[in-house]
C-alpha positions as CSV (number, residue, x, y, z in Angstrom):
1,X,-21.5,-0.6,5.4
2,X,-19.6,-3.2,6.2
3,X,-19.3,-5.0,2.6
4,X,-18.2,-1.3,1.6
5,X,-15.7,-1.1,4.1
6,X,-14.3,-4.5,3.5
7,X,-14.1,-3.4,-0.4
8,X,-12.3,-0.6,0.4
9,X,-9.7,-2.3,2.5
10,X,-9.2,-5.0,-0.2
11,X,-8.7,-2.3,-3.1
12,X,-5.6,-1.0,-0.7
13,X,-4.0,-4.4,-0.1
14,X,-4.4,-4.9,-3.7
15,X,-2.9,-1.6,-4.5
16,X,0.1,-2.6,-2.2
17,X,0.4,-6.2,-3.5
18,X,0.8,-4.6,-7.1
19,X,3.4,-2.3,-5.6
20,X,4.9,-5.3,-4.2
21,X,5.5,-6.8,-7.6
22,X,6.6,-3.6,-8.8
23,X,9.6,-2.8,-6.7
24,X,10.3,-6.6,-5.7
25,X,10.4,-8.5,-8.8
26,X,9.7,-6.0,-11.6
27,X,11.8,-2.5,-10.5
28,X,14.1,-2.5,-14.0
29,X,11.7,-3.4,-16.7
30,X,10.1,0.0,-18.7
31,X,6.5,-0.5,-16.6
32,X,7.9,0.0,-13.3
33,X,10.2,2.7,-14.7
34,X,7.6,4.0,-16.2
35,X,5.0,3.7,-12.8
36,X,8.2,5.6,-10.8
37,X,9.6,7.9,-13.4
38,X,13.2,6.6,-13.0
39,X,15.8,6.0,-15.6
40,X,17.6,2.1,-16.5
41,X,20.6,3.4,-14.5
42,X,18.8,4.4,-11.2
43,X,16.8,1.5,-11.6
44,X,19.8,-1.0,-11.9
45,X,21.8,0.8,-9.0
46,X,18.7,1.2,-6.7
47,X,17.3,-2.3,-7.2
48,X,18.1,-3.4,-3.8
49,X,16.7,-0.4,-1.7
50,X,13.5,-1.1,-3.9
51,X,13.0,-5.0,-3.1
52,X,13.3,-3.8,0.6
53,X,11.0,-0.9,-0.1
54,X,8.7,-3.7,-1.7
55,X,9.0,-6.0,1.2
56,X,7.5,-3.5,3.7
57,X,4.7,-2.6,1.5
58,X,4.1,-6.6,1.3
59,X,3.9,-6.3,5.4
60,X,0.6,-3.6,5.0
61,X,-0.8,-5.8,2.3
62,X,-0.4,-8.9,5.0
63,X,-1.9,-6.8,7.6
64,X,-4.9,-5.5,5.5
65,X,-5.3,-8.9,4.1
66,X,-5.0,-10.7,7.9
67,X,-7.9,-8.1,8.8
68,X,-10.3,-9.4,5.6
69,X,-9.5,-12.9,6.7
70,X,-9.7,-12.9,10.3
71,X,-12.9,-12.6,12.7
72,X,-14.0,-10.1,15.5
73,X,-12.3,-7.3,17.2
74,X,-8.7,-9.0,16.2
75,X,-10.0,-8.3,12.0
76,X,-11.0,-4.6,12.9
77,X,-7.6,-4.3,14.6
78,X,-5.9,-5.4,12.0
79,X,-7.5,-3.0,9.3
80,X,-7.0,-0.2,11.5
81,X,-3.1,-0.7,12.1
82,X,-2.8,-1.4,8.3
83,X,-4.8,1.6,6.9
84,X,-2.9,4.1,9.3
85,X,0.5,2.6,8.5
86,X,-0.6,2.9,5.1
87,X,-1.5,6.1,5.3
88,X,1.4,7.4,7.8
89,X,4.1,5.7,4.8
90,X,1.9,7.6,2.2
91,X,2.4,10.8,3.9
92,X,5.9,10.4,4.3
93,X,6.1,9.5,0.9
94,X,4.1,12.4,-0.6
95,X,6.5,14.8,1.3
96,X,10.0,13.0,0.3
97,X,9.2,11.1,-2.9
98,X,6.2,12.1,-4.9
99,X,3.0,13.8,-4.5
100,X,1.2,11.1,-6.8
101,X,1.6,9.0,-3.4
102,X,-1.2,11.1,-2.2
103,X,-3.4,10.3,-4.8
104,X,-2.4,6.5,-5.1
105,X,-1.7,5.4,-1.5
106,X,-3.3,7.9,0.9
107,X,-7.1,9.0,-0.6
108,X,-7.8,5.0,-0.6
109,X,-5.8,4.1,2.6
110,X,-8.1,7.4,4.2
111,X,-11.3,6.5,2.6
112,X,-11.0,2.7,3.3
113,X,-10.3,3.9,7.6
114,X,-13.3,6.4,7.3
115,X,-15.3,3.3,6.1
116,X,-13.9,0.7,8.6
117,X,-14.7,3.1,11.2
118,X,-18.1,3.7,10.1
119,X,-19.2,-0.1,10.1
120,X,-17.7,-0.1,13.5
């Protein structure tokens, strides 16, 4: 259960590192337009707000990743506080933002915890 668990957790922190690329460094070109549904002009005013919005997904993807890299109780910490900021930020995002956020960010971040806490 562990190997699943672990999968789990890496699929999120990959999701997030995409999404890190995607607001950070990619926010104005058609993809992540397309990936957000936002027009060349809210892209190019908001560019800013989304680098810092990219910057705090980069902190869960740190934290998910620190938890796959590190050993004993300090990795299972890690994966727990990632998956339910993850999954708090997913909620809140699903409310103000988007309800694909539920479907993107919260069914892995709440499958990947279930898991984790499973393997124990």
């Amino acid at each position: 259960m562990n190997v699943v668990a672990n999968v789990l957790v890496g699929i999120v922190a990959l999701i997030h590192l995409y999404i890190v690329v995607l607001e950070m460094f990619l926010w104005t070109t058609p993809r992540a337009r397309a990936s957000f549904g936002t027009t060349e002009e809210f892209a190019k005013a908001s560019s800013a707000l989304a680098a810092n919005q990219g910057l705090y997904n980069g902190f869960l993807a740190a934290a998910l990743i620190w938890g796959l890299s590190a050993t004993g109780s300090t990795a299972w910490q890690f994966k727990i506080y990632g998956l339910a900021c993850v999954i708090v930020a997913g909620l809140y995002g699903t409310a103000t933002a988007s309800k694909k956020i539920f479907f993107v960010q919260v069914v892995p971040g709440t499958l990947a915890l279930i898991a984790v806490l499973v393997a124990g």
